[in-house]
Biotite code that builds the C-alpha atoms (Angstrom):
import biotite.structure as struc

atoms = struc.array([
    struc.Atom([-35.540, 6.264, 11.781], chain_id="A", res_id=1, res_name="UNK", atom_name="CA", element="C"),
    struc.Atom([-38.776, 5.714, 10.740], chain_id="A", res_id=2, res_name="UNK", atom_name="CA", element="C"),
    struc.Atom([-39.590, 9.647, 10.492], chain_id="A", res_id=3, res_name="UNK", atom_name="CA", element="C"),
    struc.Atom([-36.666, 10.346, 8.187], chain_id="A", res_id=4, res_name="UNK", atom_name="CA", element="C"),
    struc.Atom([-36.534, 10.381, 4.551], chain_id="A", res_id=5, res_name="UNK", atom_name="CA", element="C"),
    struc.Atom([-34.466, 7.915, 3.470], chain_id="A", res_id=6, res_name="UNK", atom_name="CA", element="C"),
    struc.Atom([-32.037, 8.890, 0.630], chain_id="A", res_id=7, res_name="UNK", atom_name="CA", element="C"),
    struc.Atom([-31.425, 7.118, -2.822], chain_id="A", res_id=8, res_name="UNK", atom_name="CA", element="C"),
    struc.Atom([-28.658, 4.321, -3.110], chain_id="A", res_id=9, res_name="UNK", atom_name="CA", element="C"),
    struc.Atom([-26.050, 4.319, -6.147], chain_id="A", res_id=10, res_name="UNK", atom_name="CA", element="C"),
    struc.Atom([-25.176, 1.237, -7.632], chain_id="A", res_id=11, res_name="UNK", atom_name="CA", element="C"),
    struc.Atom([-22.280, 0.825, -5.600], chain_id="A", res_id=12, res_name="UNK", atom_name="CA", element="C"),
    struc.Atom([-24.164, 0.162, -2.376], chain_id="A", res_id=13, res_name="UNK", atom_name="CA", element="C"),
    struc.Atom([-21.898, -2.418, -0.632], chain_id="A", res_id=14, res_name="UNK", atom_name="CA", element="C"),
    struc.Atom([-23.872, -6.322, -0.533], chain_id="A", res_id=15, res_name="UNK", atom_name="CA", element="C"),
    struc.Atom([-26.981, -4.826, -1.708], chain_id="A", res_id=16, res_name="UNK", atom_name="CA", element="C"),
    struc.Atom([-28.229, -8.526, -2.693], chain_id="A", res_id=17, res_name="UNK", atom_name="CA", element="C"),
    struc.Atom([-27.670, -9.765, 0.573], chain_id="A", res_id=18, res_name="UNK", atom_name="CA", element="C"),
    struc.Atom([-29.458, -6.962, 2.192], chain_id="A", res_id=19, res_name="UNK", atom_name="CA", element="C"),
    struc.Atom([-32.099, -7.592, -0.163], chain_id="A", res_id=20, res_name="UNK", atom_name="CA", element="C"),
    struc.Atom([-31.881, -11.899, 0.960], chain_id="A", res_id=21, res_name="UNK", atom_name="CA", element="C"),
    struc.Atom([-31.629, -10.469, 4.437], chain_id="A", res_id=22, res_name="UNK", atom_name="CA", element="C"),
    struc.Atom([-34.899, -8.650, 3.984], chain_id="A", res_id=23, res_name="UNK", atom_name="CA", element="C"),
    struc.Atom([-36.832, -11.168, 2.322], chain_id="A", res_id=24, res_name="UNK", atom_name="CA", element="C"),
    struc.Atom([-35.885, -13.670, 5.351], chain_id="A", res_id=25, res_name="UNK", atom_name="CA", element="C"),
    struc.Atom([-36.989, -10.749, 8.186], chain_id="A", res_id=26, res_name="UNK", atom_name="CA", element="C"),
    struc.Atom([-40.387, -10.431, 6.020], chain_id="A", res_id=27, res_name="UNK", atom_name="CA", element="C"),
    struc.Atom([-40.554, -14.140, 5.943], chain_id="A", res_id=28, res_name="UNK", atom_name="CA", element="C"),
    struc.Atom([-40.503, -14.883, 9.552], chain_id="A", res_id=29, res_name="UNK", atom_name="CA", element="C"),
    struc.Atom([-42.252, -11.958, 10.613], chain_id="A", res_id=30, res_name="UNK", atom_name="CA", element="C"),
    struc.Atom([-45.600, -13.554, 8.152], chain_id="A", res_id=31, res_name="UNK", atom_name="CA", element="C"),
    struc.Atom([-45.932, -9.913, 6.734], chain_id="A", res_id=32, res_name="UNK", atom_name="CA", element="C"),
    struc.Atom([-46.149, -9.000, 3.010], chain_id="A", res_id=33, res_name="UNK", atom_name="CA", element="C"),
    struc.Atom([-43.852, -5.916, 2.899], chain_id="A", res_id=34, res_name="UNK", atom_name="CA", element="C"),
    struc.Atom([-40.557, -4.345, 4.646], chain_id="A", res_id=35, res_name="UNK", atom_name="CA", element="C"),
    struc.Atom([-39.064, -1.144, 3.960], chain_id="A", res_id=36, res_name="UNK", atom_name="CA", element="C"),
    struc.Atom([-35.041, -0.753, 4.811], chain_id="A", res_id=37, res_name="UNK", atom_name="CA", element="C"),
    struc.Atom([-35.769, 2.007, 7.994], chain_id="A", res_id=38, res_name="UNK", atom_name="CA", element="C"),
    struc.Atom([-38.120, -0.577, 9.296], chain_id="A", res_id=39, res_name="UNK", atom_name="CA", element="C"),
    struc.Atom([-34.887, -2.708, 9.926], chain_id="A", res_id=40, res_name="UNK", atom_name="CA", element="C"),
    struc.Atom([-32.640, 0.376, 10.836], chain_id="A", res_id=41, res_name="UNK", atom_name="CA", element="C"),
    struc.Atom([-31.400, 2.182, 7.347], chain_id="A", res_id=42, res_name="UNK", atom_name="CA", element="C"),
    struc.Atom([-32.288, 4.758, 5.637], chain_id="A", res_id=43, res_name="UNK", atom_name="CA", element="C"),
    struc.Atom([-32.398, 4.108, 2.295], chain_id="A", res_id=44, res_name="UNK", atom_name="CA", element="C"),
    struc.Atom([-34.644, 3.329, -0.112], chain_id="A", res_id=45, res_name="UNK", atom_name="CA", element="C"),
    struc.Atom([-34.873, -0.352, -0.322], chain_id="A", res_id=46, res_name="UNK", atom_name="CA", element="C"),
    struc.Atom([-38.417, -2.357, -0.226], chain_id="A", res_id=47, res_name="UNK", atom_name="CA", element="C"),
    struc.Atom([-39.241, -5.963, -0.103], chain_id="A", res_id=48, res_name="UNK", atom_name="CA", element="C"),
    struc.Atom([-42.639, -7.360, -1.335], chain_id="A", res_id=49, res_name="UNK", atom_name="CA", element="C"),
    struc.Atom([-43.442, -10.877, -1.208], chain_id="A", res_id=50, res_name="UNK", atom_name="CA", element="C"),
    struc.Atom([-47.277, -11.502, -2.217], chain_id="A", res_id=51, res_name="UNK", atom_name="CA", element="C"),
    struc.Atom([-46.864, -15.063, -2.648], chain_id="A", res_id=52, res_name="UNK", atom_name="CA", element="C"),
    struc.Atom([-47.993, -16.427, 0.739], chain_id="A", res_id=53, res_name="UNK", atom_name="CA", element="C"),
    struc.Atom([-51.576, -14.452, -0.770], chain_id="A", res_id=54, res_name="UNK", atom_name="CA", element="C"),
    struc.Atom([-51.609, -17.021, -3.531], chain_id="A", res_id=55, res_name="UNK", atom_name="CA", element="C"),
    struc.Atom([-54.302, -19.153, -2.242], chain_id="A", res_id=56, res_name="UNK", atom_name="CA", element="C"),
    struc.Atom([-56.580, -15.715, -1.536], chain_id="A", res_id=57, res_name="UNK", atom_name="CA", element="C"),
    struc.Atom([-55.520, -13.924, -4.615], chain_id="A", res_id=58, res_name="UNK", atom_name="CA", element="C"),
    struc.Atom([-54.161, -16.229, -7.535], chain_id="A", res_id=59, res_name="UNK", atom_name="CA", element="C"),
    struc.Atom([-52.386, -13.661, -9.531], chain_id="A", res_id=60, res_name="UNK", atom_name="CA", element="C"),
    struc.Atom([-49.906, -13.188, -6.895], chain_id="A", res_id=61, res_name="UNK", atom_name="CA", element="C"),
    struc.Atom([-48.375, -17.051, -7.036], chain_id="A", res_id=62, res_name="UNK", atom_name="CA", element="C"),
    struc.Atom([-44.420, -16.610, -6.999], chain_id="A", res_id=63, res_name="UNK", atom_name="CA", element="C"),
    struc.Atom([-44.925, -12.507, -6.345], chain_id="A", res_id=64, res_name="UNK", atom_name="CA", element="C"),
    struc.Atom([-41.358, -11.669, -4.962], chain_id="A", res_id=65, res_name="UNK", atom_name="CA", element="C"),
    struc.Atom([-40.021, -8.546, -5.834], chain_id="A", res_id=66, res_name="UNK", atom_name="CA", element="C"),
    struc.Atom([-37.620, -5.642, -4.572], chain_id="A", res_id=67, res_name="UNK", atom_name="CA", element="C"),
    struc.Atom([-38.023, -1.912, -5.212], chain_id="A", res_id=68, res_name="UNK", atom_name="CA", element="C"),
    struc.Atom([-34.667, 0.090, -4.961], chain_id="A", res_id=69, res_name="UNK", atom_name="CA", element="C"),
    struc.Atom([-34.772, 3.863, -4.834], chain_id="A", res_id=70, res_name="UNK", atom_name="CA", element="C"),
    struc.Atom([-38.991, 3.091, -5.516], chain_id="A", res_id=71, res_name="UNK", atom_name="CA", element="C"),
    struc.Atom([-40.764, 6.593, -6.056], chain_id="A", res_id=72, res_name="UNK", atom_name="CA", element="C"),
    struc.Atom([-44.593, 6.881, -6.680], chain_id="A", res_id=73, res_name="UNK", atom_name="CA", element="C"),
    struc.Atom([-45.001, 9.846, -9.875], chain_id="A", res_id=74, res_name="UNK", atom_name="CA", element="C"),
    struc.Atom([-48.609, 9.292, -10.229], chain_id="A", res_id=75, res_name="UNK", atom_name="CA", element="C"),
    struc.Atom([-51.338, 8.436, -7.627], chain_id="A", res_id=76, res_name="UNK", atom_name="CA", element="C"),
    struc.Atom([-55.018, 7.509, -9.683], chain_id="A", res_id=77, res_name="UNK", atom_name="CA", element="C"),
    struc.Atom([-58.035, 9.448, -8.796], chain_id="A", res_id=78, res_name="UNK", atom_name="CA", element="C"),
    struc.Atom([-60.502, 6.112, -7.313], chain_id="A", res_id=79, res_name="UNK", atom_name="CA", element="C"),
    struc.Atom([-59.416, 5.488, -3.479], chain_id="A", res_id=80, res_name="UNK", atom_name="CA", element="C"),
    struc.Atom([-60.475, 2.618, -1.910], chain_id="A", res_id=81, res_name="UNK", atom_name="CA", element="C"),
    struc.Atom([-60.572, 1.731, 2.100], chain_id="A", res_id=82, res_name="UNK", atom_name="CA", element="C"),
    struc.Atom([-58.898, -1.128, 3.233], chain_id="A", res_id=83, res_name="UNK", atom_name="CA", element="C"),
    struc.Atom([-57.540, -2.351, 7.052], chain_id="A", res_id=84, res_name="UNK", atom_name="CA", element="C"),
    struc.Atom([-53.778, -2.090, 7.042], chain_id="A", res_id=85, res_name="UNK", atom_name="CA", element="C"),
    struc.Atom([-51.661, -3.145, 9.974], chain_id="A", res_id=86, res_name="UNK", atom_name="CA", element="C"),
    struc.Atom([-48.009, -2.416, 10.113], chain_id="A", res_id=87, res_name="UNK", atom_name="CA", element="C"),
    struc.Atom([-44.572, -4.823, 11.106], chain_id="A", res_id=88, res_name="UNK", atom_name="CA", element="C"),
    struc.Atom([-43.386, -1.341, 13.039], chain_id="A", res_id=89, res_name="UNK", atom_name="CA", element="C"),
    struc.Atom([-46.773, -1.339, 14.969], chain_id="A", res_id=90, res_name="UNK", atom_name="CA", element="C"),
    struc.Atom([-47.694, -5.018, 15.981], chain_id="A", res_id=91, res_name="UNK", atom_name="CA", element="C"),
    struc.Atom([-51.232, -5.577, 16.683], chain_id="A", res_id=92, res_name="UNK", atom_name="CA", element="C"),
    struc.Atom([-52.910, -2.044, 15.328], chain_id="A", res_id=93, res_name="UNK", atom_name="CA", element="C"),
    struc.Atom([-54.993, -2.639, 12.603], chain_id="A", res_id=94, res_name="UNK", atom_name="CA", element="C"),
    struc.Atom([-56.988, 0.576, 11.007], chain_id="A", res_id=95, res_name="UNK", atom_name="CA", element="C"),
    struc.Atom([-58.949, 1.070, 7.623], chain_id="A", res_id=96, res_name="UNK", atom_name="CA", element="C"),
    struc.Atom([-56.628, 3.606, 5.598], chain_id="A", res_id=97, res_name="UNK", atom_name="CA", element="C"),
    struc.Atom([-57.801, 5.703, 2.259], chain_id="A", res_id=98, res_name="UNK", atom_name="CA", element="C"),
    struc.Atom([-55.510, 4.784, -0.759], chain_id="A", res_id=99, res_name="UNK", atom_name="CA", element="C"),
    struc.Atom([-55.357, 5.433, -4.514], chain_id="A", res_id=100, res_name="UNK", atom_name="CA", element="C"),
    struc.Atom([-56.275, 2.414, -5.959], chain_id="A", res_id=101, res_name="UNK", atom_name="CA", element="C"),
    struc.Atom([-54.050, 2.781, -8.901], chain_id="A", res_id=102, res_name="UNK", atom_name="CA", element="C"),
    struc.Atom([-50.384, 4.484, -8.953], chain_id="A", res_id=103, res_name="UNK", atom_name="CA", element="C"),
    struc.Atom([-47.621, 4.924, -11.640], chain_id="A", res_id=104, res_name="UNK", atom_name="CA", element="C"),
    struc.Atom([-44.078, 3.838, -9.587], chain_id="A", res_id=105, res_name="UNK", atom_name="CA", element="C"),
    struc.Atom([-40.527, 3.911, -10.936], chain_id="A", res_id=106, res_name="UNK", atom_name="CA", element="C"),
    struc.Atom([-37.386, 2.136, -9.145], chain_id="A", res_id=107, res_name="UNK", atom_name="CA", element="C"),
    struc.Atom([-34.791, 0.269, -9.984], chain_id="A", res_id=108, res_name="UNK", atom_name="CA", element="C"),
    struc.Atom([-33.756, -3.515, -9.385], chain_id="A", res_id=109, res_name="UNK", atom_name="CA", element="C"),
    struc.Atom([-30.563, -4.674, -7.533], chain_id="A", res_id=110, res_name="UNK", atom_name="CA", element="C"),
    struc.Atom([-29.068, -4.594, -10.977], chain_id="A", res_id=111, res_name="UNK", atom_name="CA", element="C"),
    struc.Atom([-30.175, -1.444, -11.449], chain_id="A", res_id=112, res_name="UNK", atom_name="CA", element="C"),
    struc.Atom([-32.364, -1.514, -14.207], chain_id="A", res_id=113, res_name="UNK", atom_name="CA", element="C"),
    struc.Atom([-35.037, 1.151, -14.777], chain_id="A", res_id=114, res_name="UNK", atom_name="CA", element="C"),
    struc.Atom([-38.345, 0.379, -14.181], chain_id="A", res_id=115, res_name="UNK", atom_name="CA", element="C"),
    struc.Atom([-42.078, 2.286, -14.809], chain_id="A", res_id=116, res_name="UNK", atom_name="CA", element="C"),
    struc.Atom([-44.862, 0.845, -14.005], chain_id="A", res_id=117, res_name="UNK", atom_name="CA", element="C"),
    struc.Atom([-48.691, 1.386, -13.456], chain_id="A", res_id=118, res_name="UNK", atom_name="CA", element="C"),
    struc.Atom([-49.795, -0.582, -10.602], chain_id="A", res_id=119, res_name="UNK", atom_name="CA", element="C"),
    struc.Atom([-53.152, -1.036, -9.353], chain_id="A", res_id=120, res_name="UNK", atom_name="CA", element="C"),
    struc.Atom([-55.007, -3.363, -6.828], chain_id="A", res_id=121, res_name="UNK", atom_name="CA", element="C"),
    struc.Atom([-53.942, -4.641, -3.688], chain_id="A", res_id=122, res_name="UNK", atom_name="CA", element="C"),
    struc.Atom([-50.193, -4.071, -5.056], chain_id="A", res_id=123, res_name="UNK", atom_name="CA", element="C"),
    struc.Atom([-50.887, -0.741, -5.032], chain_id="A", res_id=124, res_name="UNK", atom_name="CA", element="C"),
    struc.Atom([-51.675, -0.376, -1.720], chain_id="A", res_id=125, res_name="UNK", atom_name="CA", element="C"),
    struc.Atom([-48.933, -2.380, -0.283], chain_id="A", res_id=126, res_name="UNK", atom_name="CA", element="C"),
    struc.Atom([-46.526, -0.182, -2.609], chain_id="A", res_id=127, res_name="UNK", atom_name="CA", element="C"),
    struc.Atom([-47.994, 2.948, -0.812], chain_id="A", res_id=128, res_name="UNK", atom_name="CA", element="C"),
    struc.Atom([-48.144, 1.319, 2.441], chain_id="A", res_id=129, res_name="UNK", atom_name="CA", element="C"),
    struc.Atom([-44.613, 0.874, 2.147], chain_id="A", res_id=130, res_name="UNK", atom_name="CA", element="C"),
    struc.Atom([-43.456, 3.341, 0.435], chain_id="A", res_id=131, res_name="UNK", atom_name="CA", element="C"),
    struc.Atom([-44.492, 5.747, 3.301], chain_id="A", res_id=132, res_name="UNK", atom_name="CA", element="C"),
    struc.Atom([-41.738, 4.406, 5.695], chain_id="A", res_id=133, res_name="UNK", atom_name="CA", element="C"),
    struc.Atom([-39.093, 5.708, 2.938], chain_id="A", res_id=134, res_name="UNK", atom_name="CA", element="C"),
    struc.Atom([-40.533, 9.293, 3.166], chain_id="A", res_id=135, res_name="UNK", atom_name="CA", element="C"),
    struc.Atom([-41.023, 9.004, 7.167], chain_id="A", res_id=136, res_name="UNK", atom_name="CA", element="C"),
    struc.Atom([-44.429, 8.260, 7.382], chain_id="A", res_id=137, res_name="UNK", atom_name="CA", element="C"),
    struc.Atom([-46.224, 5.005, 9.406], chain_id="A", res_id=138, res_name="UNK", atom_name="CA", element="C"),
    struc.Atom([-49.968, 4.028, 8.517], chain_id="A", res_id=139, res_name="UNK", atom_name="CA", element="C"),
    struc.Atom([-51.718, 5.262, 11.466], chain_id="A", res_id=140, res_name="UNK", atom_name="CA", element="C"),
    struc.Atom([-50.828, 9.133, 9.821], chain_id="A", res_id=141, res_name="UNK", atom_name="CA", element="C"),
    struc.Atom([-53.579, 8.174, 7.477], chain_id="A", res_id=142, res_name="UNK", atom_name="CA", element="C"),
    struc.Atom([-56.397, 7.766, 10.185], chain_id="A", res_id=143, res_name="UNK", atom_name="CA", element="C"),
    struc.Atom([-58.888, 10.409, 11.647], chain_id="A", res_id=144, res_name="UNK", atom_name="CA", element="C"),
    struc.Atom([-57.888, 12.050, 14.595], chain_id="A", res_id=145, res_name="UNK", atom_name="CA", element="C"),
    struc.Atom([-60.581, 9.918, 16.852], chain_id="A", res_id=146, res_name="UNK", atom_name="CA", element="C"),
    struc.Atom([-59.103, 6.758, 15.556], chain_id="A", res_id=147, res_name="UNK", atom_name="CA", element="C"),
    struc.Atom([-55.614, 8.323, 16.880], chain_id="A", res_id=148, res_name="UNK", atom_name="CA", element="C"),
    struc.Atom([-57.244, 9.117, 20.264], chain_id="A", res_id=149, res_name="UNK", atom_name="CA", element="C"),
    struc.Atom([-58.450, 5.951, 20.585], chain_id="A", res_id=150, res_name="UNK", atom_name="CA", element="C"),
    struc.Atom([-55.382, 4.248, 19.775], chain_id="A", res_id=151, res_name="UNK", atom_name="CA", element="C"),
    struc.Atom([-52.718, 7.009, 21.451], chain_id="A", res_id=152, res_name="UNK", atom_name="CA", element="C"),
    struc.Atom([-52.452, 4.059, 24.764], chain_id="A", res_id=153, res_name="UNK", atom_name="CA", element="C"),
    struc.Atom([-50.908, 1.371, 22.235], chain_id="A", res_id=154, res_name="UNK", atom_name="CA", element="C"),
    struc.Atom([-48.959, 3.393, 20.370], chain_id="A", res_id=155, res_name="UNK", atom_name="CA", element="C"),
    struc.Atom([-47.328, 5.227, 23.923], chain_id="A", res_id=156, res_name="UNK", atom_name="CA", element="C"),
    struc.Atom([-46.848, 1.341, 25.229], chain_id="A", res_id=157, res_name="UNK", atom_name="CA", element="C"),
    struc.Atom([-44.620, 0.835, 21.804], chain_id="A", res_id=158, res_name="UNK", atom_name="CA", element="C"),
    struc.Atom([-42.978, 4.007, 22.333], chain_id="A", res_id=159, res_name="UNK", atom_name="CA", element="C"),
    struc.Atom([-42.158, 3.144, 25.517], chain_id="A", res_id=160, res_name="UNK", atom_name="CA", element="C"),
    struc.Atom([-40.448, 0.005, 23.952], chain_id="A", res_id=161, res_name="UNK", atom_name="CA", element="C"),
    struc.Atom([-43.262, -2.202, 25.536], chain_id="A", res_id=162, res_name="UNK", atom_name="CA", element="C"),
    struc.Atom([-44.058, -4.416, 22.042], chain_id="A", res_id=163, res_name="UNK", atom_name="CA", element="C"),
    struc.Atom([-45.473, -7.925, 22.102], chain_id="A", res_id=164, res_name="UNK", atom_name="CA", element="C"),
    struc.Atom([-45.443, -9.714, 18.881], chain_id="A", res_id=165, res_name="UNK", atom_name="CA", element="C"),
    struc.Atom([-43.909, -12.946, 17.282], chain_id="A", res_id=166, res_name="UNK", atom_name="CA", element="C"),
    struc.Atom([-40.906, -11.927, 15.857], chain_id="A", res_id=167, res_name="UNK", atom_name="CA", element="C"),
    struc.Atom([-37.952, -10.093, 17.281], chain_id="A", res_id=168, res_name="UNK", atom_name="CA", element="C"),
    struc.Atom([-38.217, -6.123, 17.161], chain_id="A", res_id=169, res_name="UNK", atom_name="CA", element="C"),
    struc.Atom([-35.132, -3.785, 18.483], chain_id="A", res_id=170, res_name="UNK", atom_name="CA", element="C"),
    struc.Atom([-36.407, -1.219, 20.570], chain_id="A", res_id=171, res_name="UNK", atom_name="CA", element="C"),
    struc.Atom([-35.423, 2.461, 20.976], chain_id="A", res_id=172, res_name="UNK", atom_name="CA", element="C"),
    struc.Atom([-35.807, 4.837, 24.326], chain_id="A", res_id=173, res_name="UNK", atom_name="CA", element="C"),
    struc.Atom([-37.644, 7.735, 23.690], chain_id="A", res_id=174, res_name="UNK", atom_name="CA", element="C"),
    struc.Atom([-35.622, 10.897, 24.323], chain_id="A", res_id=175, res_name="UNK", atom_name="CA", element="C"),
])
């Protein structure tokens, strides 16, 4: 699932709201910042971001809660900026990934509501971050081939469905 695109939802999604409470619990409990909809098995275009437990590190983030639904980016900025990501789909790999620093996103709320908005910061890069498991794509496809080398034993272990981390993860056989 996480190598698919995942489609747009209408407004007549069934319990969208409690998928989106659902989500925000899962994030909660796994400590992680944001969770796309394939990362919990469906393939649509839903996103959780909670930068609140950030507050004491970055201020302007206090009470940060927000879903994306049917989130697109239509404008990456030129500045990129490195940064270590790690991923709730890849427990304990942690690489520096190249980002825009600033992007222009549109989405709707669980009301659906329009939305545009230029985004920049650390915001920005989660956004990306997780905006990459709606079009199929996991952080470590942003690393140099080396990096992939080095880390192609822990990411065969997880294929494998050999994952150690805190929270609960459903695992898949590979065919």
């Amino acid at each position: 699932m996480l190598r698919q695109e995942a489609p747009d939802i209408t407004p007549d999604y069934p319990n969208l709201k409690e998928l989106v409470d659902n989500m925000f619990e899962t994030l909660t409990a796994a400590d992680g910042v944001g969770l796309a909809a394939p990362q919990v098995g469906l393939s649509i275009r839903v996103v959780v971001i909670d930068l609140d437990v950030l507050k004491d590190e970055y201020p302007v983030y206090k009470d940060f809660r927000k879903a994306y639904i049917n989130p697109h980016i239509i404008e990456f900025g030129e500045e990129e900026v490195v940064m270590e990501e790690g991923c709730l789909s890849l427990p304990g790999i942690h690489e520096n990934v190249k980002r825009s620093k600033k992007i222009k996103v549109e989405y709707v709320d669980v009301d659906f509501n329009k939305h545009e908005e230029d985004v920049d910061g650390f915001l920005a890069r989660v956004m990306q971050h997780e905006f990459d498991h709606l079009d199929g794509h996991v952080f470590v496809e942003h690393i140099s081939q080396l990096r992939k080398q080095i880390i192609r034993g822990k990411l065969n272990t997880m294929l494998n469905g050999r994952i150690h981390c805190s929270y609960k993860v459903k695992t898949f056989k590979r065919r």
